[in-house]
C-alpha positions in Angstrom: -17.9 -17.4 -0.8 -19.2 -21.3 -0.8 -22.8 -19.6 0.4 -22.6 -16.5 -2.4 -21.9 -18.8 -5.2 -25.0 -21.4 -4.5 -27.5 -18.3 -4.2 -29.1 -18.4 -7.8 -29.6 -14.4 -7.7 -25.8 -13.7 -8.0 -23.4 -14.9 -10.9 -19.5 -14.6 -10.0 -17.4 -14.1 -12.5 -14.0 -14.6 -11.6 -10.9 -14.1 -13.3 -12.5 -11.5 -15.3 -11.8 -7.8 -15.8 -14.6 -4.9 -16.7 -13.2 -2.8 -19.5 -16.2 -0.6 -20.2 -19.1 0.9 -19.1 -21.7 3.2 -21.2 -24.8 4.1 -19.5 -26.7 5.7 -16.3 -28.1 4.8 -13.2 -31.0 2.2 -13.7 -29.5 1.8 -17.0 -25.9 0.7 -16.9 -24.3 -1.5 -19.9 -21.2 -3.4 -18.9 -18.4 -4.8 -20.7 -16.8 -7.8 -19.0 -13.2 -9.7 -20.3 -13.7 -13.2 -18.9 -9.9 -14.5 -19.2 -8.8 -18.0 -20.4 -8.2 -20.6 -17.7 -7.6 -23.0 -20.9 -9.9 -25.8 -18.7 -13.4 -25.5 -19.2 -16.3 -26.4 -16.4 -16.4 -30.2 -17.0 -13.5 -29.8 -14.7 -14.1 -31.6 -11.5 -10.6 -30.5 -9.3 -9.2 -34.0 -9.3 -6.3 -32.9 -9.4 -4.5 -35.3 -11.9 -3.3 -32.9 -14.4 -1.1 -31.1 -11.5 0.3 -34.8 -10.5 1.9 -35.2 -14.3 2.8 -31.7 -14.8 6.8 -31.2 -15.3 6.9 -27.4 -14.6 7.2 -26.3 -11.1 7.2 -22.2 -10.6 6.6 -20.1 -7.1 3.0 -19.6 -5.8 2.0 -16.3 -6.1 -0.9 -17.2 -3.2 1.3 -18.2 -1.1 3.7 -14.9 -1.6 6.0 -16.7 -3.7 6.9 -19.2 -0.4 5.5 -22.2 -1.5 5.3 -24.1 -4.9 2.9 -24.7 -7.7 2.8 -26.3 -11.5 2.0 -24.7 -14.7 -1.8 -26.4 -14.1 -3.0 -25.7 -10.5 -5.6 -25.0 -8.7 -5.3 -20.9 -7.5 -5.9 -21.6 -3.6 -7.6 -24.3 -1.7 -10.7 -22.1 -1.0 -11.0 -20.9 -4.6 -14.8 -20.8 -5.8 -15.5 -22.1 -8.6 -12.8 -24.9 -7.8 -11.2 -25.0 -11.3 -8.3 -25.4 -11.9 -5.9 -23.0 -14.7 -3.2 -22.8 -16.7 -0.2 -20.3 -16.5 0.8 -19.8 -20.0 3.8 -18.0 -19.0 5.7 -21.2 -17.9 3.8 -23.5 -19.5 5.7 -25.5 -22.2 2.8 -27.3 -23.8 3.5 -30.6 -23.3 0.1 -31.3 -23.0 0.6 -33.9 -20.5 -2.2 -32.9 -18.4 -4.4 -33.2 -21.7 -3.7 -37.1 -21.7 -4.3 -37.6 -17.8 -7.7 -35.6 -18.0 -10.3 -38.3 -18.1 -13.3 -35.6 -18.8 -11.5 -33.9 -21.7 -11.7 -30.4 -19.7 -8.5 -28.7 -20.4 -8.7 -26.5 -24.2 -6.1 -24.8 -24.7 -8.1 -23.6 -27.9 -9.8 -20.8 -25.3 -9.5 -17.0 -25.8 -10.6 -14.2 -23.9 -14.5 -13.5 -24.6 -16.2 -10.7 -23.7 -19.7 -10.6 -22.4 -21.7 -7.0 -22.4 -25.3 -7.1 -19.6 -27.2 -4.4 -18.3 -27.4 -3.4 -14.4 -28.8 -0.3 -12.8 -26.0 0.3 -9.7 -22.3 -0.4 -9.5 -20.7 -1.0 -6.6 -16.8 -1.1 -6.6 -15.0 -3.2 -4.2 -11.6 -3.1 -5.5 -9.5 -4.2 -2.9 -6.2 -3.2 -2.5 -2.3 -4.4 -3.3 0.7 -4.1 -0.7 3.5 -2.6 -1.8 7.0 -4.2 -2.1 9.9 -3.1 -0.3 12.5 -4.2 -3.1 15.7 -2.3 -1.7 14.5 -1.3 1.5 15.6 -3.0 4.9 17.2 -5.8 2.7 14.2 -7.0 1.3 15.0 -9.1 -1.7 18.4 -9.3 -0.7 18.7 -11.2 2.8 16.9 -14.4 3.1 15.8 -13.3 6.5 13.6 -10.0 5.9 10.1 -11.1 4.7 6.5 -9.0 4.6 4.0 -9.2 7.3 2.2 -10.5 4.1 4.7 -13.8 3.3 4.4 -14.1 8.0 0.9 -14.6 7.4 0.9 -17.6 4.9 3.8 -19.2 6.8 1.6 -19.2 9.9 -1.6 -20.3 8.3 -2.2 -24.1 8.8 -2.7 -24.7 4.7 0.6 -22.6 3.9 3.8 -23.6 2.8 5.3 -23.9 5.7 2.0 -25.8 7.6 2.2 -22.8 10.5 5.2 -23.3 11.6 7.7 -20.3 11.7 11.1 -21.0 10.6 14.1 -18.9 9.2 14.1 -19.0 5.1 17.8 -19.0 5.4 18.8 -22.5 7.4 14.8 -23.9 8.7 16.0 -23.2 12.4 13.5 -21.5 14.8 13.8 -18.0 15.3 14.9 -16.3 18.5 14.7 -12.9 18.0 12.5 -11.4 16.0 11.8 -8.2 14.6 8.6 -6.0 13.1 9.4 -2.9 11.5 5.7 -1.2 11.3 5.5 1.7 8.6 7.3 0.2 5.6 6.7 2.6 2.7 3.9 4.5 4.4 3.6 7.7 6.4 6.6 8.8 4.4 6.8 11.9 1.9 5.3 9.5 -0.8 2.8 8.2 0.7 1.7 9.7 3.9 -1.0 7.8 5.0 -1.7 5.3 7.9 -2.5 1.8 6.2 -4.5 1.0 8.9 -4.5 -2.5 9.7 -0.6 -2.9 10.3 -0.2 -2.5 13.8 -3.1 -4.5 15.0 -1.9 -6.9 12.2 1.8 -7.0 14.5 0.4 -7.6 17.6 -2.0 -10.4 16.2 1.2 -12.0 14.8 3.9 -11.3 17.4 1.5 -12.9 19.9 1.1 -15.8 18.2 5.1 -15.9 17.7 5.1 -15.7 21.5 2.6 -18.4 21.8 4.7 -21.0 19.7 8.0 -19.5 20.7 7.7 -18.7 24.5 11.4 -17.9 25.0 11.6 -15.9 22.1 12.3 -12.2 21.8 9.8 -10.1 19.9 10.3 -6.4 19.1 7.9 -4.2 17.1 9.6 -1.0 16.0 7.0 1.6 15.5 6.0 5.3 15.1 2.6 5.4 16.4 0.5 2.7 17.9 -2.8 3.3 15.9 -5.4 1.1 17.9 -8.2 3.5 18.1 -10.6 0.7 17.7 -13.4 -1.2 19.9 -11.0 -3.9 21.7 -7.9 -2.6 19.8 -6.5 -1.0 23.3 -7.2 -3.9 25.6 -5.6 -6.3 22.8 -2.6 -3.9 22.5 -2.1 -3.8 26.7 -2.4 -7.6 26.3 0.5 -8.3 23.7 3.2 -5.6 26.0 2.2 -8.1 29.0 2.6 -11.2 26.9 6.0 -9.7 26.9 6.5 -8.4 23.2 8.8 -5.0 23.5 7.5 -2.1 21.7 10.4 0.5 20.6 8.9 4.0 19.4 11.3 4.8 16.7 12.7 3.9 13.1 15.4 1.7 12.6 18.5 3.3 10.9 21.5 1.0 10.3 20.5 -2.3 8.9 23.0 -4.9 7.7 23.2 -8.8 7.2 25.6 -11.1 8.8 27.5 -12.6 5.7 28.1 -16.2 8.0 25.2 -16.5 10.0 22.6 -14.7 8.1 21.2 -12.6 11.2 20.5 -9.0 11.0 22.4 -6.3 12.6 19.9 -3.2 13.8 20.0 -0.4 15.4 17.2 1.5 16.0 16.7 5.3 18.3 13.9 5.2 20.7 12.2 8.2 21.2 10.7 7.4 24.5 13.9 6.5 26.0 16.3 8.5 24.0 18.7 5.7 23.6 20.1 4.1 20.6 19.2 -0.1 20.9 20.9 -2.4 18.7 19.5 -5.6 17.9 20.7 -8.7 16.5 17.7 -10.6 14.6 17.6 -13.5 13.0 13.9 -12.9 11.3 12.8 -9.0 10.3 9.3 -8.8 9.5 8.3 -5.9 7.7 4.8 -4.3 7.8 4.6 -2.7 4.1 2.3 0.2 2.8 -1.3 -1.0 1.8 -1.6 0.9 -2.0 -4.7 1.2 -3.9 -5.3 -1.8 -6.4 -4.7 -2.0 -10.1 -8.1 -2.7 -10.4 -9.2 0.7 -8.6 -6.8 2.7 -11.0 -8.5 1.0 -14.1 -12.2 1.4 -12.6 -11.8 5.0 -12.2 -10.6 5.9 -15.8 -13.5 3.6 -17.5 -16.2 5.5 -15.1 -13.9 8.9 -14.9 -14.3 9.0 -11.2 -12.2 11.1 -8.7 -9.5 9.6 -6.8 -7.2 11.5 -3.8 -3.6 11.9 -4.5 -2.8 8.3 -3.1 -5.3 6.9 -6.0 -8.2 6.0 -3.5 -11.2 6.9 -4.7 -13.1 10.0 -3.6 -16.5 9.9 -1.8 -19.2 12.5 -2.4 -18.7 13.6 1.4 -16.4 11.9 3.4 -18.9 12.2 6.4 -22.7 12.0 5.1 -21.9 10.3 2.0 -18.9 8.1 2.4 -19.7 5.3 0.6 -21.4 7.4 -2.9 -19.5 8.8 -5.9 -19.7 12.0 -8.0 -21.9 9.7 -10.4 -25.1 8.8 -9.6 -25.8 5.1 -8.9 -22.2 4.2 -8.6 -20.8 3.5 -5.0 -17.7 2.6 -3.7 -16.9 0.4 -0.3 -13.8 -1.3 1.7 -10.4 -0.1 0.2 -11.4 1.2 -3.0 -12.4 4.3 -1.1 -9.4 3.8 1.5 -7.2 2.1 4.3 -9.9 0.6 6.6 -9.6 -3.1 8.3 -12.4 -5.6 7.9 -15.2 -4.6 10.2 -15.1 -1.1 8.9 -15.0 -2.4 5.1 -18.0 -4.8 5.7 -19.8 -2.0 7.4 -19.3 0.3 4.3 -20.4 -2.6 2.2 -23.4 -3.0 3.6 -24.1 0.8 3.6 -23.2 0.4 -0.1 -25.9 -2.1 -0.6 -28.6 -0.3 1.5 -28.0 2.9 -1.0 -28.6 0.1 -3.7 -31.5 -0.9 -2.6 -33.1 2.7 -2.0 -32.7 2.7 -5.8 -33.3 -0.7 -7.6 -36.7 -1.3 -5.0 -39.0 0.9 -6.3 -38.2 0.6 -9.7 -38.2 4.4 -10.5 -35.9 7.0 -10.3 -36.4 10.2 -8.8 -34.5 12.8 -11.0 -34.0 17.0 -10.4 -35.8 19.4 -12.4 -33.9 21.7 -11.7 -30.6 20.8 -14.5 -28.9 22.5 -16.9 -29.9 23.5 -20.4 -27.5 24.0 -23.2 -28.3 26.3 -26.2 -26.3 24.2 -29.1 -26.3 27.8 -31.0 -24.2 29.2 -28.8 -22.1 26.5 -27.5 -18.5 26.3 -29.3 -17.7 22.7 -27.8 -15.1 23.9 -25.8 -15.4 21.3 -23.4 -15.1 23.3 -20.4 -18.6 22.4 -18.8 -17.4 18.6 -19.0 -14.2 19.0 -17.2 -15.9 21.0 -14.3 -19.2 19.1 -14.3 -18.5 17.3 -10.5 -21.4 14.2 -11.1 -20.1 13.4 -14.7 -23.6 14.7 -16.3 -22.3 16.6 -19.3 -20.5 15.2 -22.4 -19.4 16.7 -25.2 -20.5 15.2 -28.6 -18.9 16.3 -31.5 -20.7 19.0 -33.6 -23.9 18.5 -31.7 -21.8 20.4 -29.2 -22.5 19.7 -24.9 -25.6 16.8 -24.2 -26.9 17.0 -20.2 -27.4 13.9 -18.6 -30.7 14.7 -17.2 -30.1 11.3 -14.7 -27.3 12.4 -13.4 -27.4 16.3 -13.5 -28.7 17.8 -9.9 -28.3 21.7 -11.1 -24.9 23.1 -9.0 -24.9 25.5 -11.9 -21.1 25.0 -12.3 -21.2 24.4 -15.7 -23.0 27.6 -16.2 -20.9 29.7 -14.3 -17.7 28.7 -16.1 -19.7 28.8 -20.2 -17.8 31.2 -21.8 -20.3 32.1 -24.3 -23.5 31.9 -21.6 -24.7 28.5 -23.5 -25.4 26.9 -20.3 -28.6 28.0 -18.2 -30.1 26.2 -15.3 -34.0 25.5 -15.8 -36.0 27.9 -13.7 -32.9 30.0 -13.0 -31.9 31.5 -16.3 -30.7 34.3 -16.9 -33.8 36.8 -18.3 -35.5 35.2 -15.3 -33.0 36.6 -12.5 -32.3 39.9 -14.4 -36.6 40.1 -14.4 -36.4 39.4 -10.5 -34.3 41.7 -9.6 -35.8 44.6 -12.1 -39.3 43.7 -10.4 -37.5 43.9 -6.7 -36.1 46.9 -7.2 -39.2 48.6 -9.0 -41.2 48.0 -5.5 -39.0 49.1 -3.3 
């Protein structure tokens, strides 16, 4: 990120939010919301506004584990390194105004919108992980985290430093438990995340490593490690002495006194019922498309599956372009995929961008469709079937082709029910004349 933010070719705008795009390829306009942070860039991360600031609320980077004030910095790594204000606990005290030697917090700032032109999107959303409120005890026993909240208690700059201990009492775990598929392949979402199981065996061996005598069980319904290396790694972490259990756990329920948790779960390999007494449950949640991706696709009215990924012209030969053209999609915006494959659709991503933006034309069909305002009764139709968002319909002027973005399917002429819609070179006098002069000769 250090490396993107130096190069003078890209501008990052972070903690911002598009909200509308008008345009087509080569000739995009976008409108950007760049939120209040209430400290402006004279800020230089010294940190002495957090030191006098009363109000203490959870860290949302840290999964809610950890601490933060009202005026923080967002994460150690965060580029640029300002810091911000949450308003929504802030009391306004403005102590942090009188210990700022630069005069960089303003708590005058409001959102501000900047509008630039570009000629390709590319939408790397991301993705949010769901939250298993109700399920396995989750938000009710101290002792049931995500795989999420394992991973910044094992990082070295977490809250915990990287080393594992039970919320409940700060003693070392014995035995502990992964439940893999929480929220996912279910009726609601049927789905594989993706990265969940290699993401257990990643963190159950490095339980094992700093808890040798520890017992470590990941529940599962399928191992998924169909990967280069994900086999070998998988054969590794059953030697290193982490049991696997094919099954789902069914009766779950806390210890009152001691805080562990009671489990039973059926194995289908063995067909046996094991019950297990934990005193740390990890879960492995349901990756879900981001907010962001769900706001994307209504500004550019893109397609997205019925889990709200977005759709890909061909899932095989095109995976990484849209319906629109000059608009591409990569990582999880399109769908579960772990880092390798996301960086690898990125960089396909940017390859497509390239194709267009290097020789500074674009090559368009001539074969598109042609409306005939006289007969068009702006029913709309043609724009709800058009699949590469190329027709609009504008008020009294009736249906307007994008010639850009128009490649000639000929399903907007198909569907017309007054025959307003022909496709250049293929109308309808022409075809009828064809086949008159075909059948003439023969």
């Amino acid at each position: 990120m250090l490396e993107v933010n130096r190069n003078e070719n890209i501008e990052i705008l972070s903690y911002s939010e598009v909200k509308k795009v008008d345009g087509y390829v080569g000739n995009y306009d976008v409108t950007v919301e760049k939120k209040p942070r209430y400290v402006n860039n004279d800020c230089n991360g010294c940190g002495a506004c957090t030191e006098v600031c009363p109000i203490i609320t959870s860290n949302y980077f840290d999964e809610h584990l950890g601490p933060r004030r009202a005026i923080d910095i967002a994460f150690g790594q965060a580029v640029p390194f300002l810091y911000d204000i949450n308003r929504d606990v802030c009391v306004e005290c403005f102590s942090c105004v009188d210990a700022c030697e630069l005069d960089a917090i303003d708590f005058s700032q409001v959102p501000e919108e900047v509008t630039f032109k570009v000629g390709t999107i590319i939408i790397a959303t991301g993705w949010n992980i769901y939250e298993p409120f109700g399920e396995y005890g989750y938000g009710e026993f101290e002792n049931v985290i995500t795989q999420n909240q394992l991973e910044r208690i094992l990082a070295p700059n977490g809250p915990l430093e990287g080393h594992v201990h039970r919320i409940s009492d700060s003693k070392e775990p014995k035995e502990i438990v992964f439940i893999q598929c929480v929220g996912s392949r279910d009726t609601e979402r049927p789905y594989c995340s993706g990265v969940c199981c290699m993401l257990a065996l990643k963190n159950g061996k490095l339980l094992k490593e700093e808890f040798p005598d520890a017992n470590i069980t990941i529940c599962y319904i399928d191992m998924r490690t169909n990967e280069k290396g994900f086999e070998e790694y998988y054969q590794r972490a059953k030697q290193s002495d982490i049991r696997m259990i094919r099954g789902k756990v069914g009766e779950f329920s806390e210890d009152p006194k001691t805080k562990d948790i009671n489990i039973r779960v059926y194995s289908s390999l063995t067909d046996e019922i094991i019950k297990i007494r934990a005193d740390l449950v990890v879960l492995s949640t349901a990756a879900l498309p981001s907010n962001g991706t769900e706001q994307i696709s209504r500004i550019l009215n893109l397609d997205a599956d019925r889990n709200g990924f977005l759709t890909e012209s061909h899932f095989g030969l095109m995976p990484q372009e849209t319906k629109t053209k000059g608009i591409f999609i990569a990582g999880f915006a399109q769908g579960p995929k772990d880092i390798a494959y996301s960086v690898s659709q990125a960089r396909a991503a940017a390859s497509k961008v390239a194709e267009l933006t290097a020789p500074g034309k674009v090559d368009i069909e001539l074969i598109i469709a042609e409306v005939s305002n006289d007969l068009c009764i702006n029913c709309g139709r043609c724009e709800k079937v058009c699949p590469k968002n190329a027709i609009t319909v504008v008020g009294e002027e009736g249906a307007v082709v994008d010639e850009i973005n128009c490649d000639g399917c000929g399903i907007c002429s198909t569907c017309c029910p007054t025959s307003a819609i022909d496709i250049r070179y293929y109308k309808n006098y022409q075809l009828f004349t064809e086949i008159d002069g075909m059948l003439e000769g023969g």
